[in-house]
N, C-alpha and C positions, 0 to 999 in steps of 0.2 A: 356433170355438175358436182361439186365438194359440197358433201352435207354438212349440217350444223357443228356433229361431231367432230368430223376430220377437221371443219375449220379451227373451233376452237383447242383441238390438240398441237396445231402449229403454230395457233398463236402462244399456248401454253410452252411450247419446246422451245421458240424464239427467247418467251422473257423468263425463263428457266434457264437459256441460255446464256442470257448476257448478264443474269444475277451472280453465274459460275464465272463468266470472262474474269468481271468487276470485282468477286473474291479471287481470283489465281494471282491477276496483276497487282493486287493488295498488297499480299505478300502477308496477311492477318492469316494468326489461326483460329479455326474453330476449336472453342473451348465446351464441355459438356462437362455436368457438374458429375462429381464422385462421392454418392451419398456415403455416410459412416454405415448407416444399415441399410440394406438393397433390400424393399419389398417386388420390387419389378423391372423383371429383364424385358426389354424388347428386342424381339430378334429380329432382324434386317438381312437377306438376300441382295443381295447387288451382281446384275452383270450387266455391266454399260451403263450409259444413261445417267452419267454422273451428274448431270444439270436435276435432273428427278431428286436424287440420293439430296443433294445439298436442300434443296426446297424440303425437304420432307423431314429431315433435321431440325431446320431454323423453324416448322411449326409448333415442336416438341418442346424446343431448347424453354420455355418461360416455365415450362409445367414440372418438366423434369425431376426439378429438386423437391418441388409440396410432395409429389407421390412416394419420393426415394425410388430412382429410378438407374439403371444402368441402360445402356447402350450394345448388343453386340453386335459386329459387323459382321458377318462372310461375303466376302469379294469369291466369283466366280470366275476367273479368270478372265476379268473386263479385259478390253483392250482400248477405249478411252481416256479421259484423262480420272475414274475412278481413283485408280493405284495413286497420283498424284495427291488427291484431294485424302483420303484416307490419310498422307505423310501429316496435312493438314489441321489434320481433329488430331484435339487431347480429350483424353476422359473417358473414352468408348475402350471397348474387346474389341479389336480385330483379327480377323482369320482372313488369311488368305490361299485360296485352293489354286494348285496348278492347270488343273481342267475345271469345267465346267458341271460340276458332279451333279447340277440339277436342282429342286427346289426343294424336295423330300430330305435329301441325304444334308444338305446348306442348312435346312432348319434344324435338322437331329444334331450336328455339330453344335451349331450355335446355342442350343440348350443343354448342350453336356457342358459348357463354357460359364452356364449363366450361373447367376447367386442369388438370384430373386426368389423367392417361394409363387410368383406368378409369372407364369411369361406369355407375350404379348407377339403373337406373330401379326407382323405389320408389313403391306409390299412396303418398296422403298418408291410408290411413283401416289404415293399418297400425301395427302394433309391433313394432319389431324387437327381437329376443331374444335375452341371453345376445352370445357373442365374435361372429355373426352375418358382423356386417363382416371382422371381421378373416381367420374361415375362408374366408372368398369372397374377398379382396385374396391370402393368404399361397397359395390353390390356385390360382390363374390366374396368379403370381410363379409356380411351380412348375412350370407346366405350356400350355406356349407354344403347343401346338396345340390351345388348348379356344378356341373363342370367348363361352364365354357359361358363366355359373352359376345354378340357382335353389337352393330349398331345401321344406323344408317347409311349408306355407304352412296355419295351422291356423283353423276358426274361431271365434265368439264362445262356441258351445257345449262347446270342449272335442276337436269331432273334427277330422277333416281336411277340408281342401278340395281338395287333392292335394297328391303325392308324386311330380313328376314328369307328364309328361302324354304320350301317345301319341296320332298322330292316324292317324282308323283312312280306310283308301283313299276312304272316301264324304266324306271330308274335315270331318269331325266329328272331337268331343275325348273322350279319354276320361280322365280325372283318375282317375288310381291311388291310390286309398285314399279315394276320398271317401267323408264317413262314419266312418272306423273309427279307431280308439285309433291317434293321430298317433307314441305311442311301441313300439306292437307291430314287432317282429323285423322282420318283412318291408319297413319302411319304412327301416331305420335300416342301411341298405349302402349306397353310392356306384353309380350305373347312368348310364350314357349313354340321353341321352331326347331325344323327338322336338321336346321343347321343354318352358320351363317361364313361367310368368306372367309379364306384368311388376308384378303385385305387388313382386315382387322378383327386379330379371334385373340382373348383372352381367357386363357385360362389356368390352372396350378399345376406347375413342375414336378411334383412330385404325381400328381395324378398321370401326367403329359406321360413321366419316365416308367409309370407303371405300366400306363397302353402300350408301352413300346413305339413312341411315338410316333410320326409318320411315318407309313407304310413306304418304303421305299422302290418297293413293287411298282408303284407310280411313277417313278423318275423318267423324263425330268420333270412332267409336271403331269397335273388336273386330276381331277376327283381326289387328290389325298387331307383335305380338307371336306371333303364330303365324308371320308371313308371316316377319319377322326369322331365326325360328331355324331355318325354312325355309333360307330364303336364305343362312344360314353353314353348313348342312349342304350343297348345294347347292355352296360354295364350297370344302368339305372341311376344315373348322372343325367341332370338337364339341358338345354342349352338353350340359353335365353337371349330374344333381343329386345337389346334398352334404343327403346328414340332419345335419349340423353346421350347418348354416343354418336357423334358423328364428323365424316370425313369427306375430302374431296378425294376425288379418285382419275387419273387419267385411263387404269385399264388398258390390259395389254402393254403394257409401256417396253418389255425385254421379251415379248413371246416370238416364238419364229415366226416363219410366212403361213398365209394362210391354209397352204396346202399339209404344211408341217402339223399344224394347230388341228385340223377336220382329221388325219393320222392318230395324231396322240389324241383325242376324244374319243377315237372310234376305238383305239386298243385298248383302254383304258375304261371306257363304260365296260364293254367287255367285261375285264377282269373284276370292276365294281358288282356288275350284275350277280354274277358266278358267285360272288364273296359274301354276298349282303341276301342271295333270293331268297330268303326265308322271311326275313326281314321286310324287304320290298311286298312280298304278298300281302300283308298288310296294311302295307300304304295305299290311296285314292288313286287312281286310275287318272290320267291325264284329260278324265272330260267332265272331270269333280270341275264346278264351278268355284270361280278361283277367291270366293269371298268365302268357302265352306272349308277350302283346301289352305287358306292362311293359319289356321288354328288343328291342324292335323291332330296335337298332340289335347287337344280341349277338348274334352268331354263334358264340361260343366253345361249346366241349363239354360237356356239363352234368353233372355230379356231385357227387351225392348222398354225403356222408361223412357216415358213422354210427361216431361213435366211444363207447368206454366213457367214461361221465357221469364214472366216479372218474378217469381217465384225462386228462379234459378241458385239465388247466395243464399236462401232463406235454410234453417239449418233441418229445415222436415226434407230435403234433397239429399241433404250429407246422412242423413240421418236410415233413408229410404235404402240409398246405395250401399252404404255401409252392411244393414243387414240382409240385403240380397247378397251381399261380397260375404259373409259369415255363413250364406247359408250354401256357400260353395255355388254361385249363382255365375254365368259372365252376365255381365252389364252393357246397354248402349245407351248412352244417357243422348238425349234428341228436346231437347227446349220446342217448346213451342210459344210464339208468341206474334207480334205484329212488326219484330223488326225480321228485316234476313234473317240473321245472325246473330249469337251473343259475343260481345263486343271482348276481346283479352282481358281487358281489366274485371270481366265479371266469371272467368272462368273461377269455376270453385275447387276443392281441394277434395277431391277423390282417390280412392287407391289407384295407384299405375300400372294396374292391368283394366281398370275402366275405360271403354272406349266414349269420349266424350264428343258428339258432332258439333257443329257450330249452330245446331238446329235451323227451324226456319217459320213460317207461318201456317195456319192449318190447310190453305193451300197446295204448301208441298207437300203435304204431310204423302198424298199419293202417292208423288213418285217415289219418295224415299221407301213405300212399302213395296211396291210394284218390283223396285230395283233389287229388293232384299227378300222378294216373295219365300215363303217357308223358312227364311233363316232360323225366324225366333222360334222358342217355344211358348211362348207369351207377352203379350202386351200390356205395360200398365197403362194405367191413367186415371184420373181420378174428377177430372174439369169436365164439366159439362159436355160444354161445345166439342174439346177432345174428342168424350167418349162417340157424342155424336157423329164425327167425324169417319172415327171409327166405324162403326155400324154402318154408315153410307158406302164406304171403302169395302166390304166385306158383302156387303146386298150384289155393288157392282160386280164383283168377283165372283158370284152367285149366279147373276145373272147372265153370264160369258164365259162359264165354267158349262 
């Protein structure tokens, strides 16, 4: 039986495909804009899969010029109609390698090339979405000790591929959300992470050329985006994911067979392990529950705000959150009220690393504690019925303890 994935990867190659046909036979070129001043190179790997490369352009092309953005290509010695489509584009860097030199050594080229003080390593079997660009250039302007950004990174089905990624001490990954409704509450906060793909990883060239940038040790591929964000952690550089960032993803789109693929993981965790064990001893063990292990690098205090639902806009919330967020606190803000949910239009404006749920009634109030047992280190509340609530929740857990 062809699962959901595979389906929708055929369907996505079919109308990928005939998007490529219906530009060859055109005979149009693609044109990309040549800013006067380049704040952001985006580097692109290409080998095959030229129907990918052109969808993955045309999501970029409107954004391009607000961010001042350049293009660079490295072709790996496609043997598709790449090299054709490449004649194609105006506006971009291209390179092109007679062999196949891999993704490590494709990237380190194409950023000795760039001119942007940010560079954006991007696959080419990606779509980027929505201001994408522009919130990953305008938070790293902001914020001078991050080295690096990702984002959501969602895929052909509709769910996620992760949300940020955690690597647990055995030196494996563990993708936060994979699987699950890419737009559910728990994804859509700002958290400091152990690293994020280079599907799509922004960060500063100059920083990039200081690390020496990818390890080519790795070639042709995997773990050298793990090893990167290693390595600016390592250096006391952050690496943070924004949910204002996000992408489609087909994954895998140029990797070998799978026997290839289970080869280069297994030689390559290897060498990660070896490089990083001092590092890895400190990281959770792979049976850290994975709501503990999302926030690896979070040591702040953890509290649970349970406010009244009708209460939610009222400014004693902003007011509340703000000085837990001052006092170096994390936040889960959880509404209580009589409907499900509070409804989009009444979400309030909190800092974006506050985890806001959709709340629910004092009904659920159980499970959501039960699910998240010991997370917090305190509960507020301040409503009556709330607190009562409370008290009942904590008797039962008394009594089956």
């Amino acid at each position: 039986m062809v699962d959901a994935a595979t389906d929708g990867k055929e369907l996505a190659t079919r109308q990928a495909k005939a998007r490529l046909c219906d530009f060859m036979e055109s005979n149009s070129i693609f044109e990309l804009p040549c800013p006067k001043v380049v704040q952001l190179s985006i580097l692109l790997v290409l080998h095959n899969r030229a129907e990918l490369t052109l969808a993955c352009l045309r999501s970029m092309q409107p954004r391009l010029q607000e961010v001042g953005a350049e293009v660079v290509l490295v072709d790996n010695a496609s043997r598709d109609e790449t090299s054709t489509l490449l004649e194609r584009i105006r506006g971009a860097k291209v390179i092109r390698n007679r062999d196949n030199r891999g993704f490590p050594r494709a990237v380190n080229q194409a950023a000795a090339a760039a001119a942007g003080e940010l560079l954006l390593l991007l696959n080419n079997d990606t779509e980027v979405l929505g201001d994408s660009l522009g919130a990953a250039v305008r938070f790293l302007a902001a914020n001078p000790h991050v080295g690096a950004v990702g984002g959501r990174i969602i895929l052909l089905d509709g769910t996620l591929q992760e949300a940020g990624c955690t690597l647990w001490r055995e030196g494996h990954v563990f993708q936060y959300g994979r699987g699950d409704n890419p737009n559910a509450a728990e994804y859509l906060f700002q958290r400091d992470v152990d690293y994020c793909s280079a599907a799509f990883l922004m960060t500063r060239r100059e920083l990039f050329a200081r690390m020496g940038g990818l390890d080519t040790a790795y070639s042709p591929g995997y773990f050298e985006d793990l090893d990167y964000c290693v390595r600016l952690w390592r250096a006391g550089w952050r690496v943070v994911y924004l949910p204002n960032i996000a992408l489609l993803h087909y994954e895998n789109a140029s990797s070998p067979c799978r026997k290839e693929l289970l080869q280069l993981y297994q030689r390559n965790h290897f060498y990660f392990k070896q490089k990083h064990a001092d590092w890895l001893g400190w990281q959770c063990p792979s049976s850290t529950p994975r709501l503990w292990a999302r926030g690896s690098h979070d040591d702040r205090f953890k509290v649970l705000y349970l406010p009244k639902q009708a209460a939610a806009q009222a400014p004693t919330l902003r007011r509340i959150v703000h000085e837990l967020h001052r006092r170096n606190c994390f936040v889960t803000v959880y509404p209580i009220g009589e409907e499900e949910s509070m409804a989009d239009s009444e979400t309030p404006e909190l800092p974006a690393d506050v985890e806001l749920l959709p709340g629910g009634s004092l009904a659920t109030l159980p499970s959501l504690l039960a699910d998240r047992d010991n997370y917090y280190d305190c509960v507020l509340a301040s409503d009556p019925e709330v607190v009562a609530q409370l008290k009942k929740c904590e008797q039962r857990i008394r009594n089956t303890g």
